[in-house]
N, C-alpha and C positions, 0 to 999 in steps of 0.2 A: 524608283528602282526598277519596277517593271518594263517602263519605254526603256531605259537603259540597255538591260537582260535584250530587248528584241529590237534593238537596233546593234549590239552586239552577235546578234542570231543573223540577223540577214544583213549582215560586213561578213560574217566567216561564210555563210549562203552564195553570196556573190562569189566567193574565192572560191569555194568547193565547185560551182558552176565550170569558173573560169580553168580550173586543174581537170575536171572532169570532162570539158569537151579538148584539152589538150589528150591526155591520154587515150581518150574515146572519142573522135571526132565524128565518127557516125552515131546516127542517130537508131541505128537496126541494135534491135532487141532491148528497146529501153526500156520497155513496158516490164519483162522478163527483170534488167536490174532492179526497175523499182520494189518490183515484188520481193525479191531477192533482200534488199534494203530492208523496205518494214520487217522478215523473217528473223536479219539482225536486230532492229531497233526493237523487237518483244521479246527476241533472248535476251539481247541489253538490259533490256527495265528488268529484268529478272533475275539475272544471275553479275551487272557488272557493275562497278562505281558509275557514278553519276557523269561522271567528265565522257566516259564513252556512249553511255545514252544520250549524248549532247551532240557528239561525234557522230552517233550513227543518225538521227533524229535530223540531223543539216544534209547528211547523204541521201536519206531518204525524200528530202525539201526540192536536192536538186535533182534526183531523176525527174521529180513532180514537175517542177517546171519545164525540165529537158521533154518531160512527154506532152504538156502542153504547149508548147512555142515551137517542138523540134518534131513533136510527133514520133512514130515510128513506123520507117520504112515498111518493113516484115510486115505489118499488119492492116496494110493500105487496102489490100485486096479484097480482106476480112470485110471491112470497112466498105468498101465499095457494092461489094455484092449485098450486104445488107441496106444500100441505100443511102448511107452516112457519110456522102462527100468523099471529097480526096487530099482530104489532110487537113494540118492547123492552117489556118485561115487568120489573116489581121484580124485582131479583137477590137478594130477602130469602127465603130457603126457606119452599115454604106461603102466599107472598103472592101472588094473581093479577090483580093491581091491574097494570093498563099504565103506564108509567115516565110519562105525560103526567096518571094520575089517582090516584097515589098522595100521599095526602094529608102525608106519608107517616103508616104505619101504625103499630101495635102492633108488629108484629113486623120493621119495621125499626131498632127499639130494643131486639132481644132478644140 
C-alpha cells in the first residue's frame, strides 16, 4: 500500500511540476515560493483535511525540485559572491554543463 501511496505522490508531483512551470515559467523567486509553500503545508497539517495537506505537501515537492534543477535566478549573485558557483549544475558526475545547457550529455546516459 505504501509503494502505491508514493507512486501516486510523484504521478500528481510530475503534474504539479508540469502546470507550475506552465503558469510560472521563470524560475526567479522560487526559493521565496518554496518557502511560501511549506508556511502552507504547516497551516495545512494543522488546521485542514487531509486531502489538502496532500495538495499542499506535492506543492511544496515541486518548488523543491524546481529549485534544485531550475535554481533561482534572483539569487545567483547571492551565490556567487559567497563563492557557490553559478547555478544548478548536471547532477551526472564529470558533467559541467549547467542544468539550463545540458543537451543532455554522454554521461547523463552512463
Amino acid at each position: 500500500m505504501i509503494d502505491l501511496t508514493v507512486d501516486r505522490f510523484l504521478q500528481e508531483l510530475k503534474q504539479e511540476i508540469v502546470f507550475a512551470r506552465h503558469k510560472f515559467p521563470s524560475s526567479d523567486g522560487c526559493m521565496n515560493a518554496l518557502t511560501e509553500e511549506v508556511g502552507e503545508l504547516a497551516k495545512a497539517y494543522f488546521d485542514e483535511p487531509w486531502g489538502h495537506v496532500w495538495k499542499e505537501a506535492i506543492q511544496v515537492a515541486a518548488m523543491a525540485c524546481r529549485a534544485a534543477v531550475e535554481g533561482d535566478e534572483t539569487l545567483l549573485v547571492i551565490r556567487q559572491k559567497r563563492g557557490n558557483g553559478d547555478g544548478p549544475k548536471c547532477p551526472y558526475k564529470g558533467c559541467e554543463n549547467s542544468m539550463k545547457a545540458c543537451p543532455p550529455c554522454a554521461l547523463c546516459y552512463e
